[in-house]
C-alpha positions in Angstrom: 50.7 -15.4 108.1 50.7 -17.0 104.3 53.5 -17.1 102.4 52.7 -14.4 100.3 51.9 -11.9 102.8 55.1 -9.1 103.4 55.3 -7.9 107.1 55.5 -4.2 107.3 54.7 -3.5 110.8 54.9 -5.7 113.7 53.2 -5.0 117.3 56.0 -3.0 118.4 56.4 -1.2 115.6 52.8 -0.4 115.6 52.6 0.9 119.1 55.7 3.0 118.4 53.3 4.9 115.5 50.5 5.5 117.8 52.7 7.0 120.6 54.1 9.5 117.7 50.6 10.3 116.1 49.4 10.7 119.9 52.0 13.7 120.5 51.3 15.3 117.4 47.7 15.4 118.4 48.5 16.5 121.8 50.5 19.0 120.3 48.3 20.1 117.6 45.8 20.9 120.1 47.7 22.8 122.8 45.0 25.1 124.8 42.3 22.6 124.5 40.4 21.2 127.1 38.4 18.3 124.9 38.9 16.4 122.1 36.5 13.9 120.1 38.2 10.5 119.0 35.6 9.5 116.2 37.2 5.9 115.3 35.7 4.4 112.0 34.4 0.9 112.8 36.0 -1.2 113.7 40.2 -1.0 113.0 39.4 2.3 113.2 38.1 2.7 116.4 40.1 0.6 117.5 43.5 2.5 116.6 41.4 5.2 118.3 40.6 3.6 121.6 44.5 3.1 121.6 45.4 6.5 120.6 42.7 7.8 123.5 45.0 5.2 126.0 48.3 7.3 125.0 46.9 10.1 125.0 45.5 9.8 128.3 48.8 9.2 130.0 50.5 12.5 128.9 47.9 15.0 128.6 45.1 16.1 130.5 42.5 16.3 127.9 38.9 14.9 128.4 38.4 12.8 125.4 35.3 11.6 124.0 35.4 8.5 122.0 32.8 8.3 118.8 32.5 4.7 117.2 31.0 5.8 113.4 29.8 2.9 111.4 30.0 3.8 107.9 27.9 1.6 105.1 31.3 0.7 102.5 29.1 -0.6 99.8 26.6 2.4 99.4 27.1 4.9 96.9 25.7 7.3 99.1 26.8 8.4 103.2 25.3 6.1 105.3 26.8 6.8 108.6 25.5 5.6 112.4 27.1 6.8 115.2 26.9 5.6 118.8 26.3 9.1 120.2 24.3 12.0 119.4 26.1 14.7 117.3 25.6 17.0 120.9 28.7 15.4 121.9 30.8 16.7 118.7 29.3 19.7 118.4 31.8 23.1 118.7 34.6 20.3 119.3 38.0 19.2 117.9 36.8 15.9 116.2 40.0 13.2 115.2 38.8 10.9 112.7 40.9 8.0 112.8 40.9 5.1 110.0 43.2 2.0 109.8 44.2 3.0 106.0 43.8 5.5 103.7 43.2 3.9 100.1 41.1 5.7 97.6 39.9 8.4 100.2 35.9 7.5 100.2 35.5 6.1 103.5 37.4 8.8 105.3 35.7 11.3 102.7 32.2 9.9 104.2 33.6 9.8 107.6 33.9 13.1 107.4 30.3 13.8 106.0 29.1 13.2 109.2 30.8 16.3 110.7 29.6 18.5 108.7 26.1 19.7 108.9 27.2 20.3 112.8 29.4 23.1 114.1 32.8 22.1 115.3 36.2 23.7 115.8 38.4 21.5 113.3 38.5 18.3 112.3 42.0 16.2 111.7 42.2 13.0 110.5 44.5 10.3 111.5 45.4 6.9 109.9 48.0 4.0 110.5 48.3 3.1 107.0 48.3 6.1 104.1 48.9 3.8 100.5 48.9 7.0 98.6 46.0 5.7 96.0 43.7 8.8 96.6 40.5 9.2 94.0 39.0 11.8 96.7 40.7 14.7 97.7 41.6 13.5 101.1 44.6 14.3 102.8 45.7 12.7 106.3 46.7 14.8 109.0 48.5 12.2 110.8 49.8 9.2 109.7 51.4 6.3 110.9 53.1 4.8 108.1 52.7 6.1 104.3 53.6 3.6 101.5 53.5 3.0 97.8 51.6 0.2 96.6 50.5 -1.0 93.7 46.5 -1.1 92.8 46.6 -5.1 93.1 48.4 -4.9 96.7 46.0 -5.5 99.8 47.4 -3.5 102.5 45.7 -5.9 105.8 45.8 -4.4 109.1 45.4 -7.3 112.6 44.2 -5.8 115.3 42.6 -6.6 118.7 42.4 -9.9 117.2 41.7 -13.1 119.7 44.6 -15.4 118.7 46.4 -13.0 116.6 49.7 -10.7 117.7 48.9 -7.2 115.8 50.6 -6.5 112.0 50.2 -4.8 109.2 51.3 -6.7 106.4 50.7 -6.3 102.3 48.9 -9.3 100.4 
């Protein structure tokens, strides 16, 4: 970690956030049988593929996990997914990003959802710096912040080499 790098979040401390977000999902969706972790590649997915590991020691929901690979540079939703939209379709979808910053790439995350029927869609993040130029508002959220514009907010994770942080640059 450079020198001017801040810690915000260590390992620990980020596991302790996805345990939290985990119940609330749980417990946002008491009476389902499935859920749909769509994980925004690739911090994204993989918050989601921890989230899914929580989740599946306290509850007994099946959970689907949906990798969507978003193009950040287009002006206009480009959006592959790994599995057909049969698999989302009349579901719960969780979106989960690492963090929310001007709202776009959750904003075309969630483009993908909509052209198909589904029973609600929540969106998760770890990281929420409250710099929103897109109506987007997080369901869940780990940690929410004020940053300045300048601020890079960098999340490690599921890095060979690298003990998981969050830290602002």
């Amino acid at each position: 970690m450079a020198e001017s790098q801040l810690l915000i979040l260590d390992k620990k401390q980020i596991q302790q956030k996805i345990n939290r977000i985990a119940y609330q999902v749980l417990e946002d969706n008491l009476g389902e049988k499935e859920i749909v972790l769509a994980g925004i590649w690739d911090r994204g997915y993989k918050i989601a593929l921890r989230l899914k590991k929580v989740l599946s020691k306290i509850s007994d929901l099946k959970i689907t996990m949906l990798k969507v690979d978003l193009d950040r540079v287009s002006t206009k939703l480009v959006a592959n997914t790994d599995l057909d939209e049969s698999h989302w379709k009349n579901k719960v979808i969780i979106l989960v990003d690492d963090v929310l910053n001007s709202g776009k790439t959750l904003a075309y995350g969630l483009g993908v959802f909509l052209n198909t029927p589904h029973k609600k869609i929540r969106t998760v993040v770890l990281v929420d710096r409250s710099h929103k130029i897109f109506p987007i508002a997080t369901d869940f959220v780990g940690l929410q912040m004020s940053t300045v514009l300048k601020e890079h907010v960098d999340v490690v994770i599921d890095v060979e080499g690298e003990e998981d942080r969050v830290y602002l640059s």
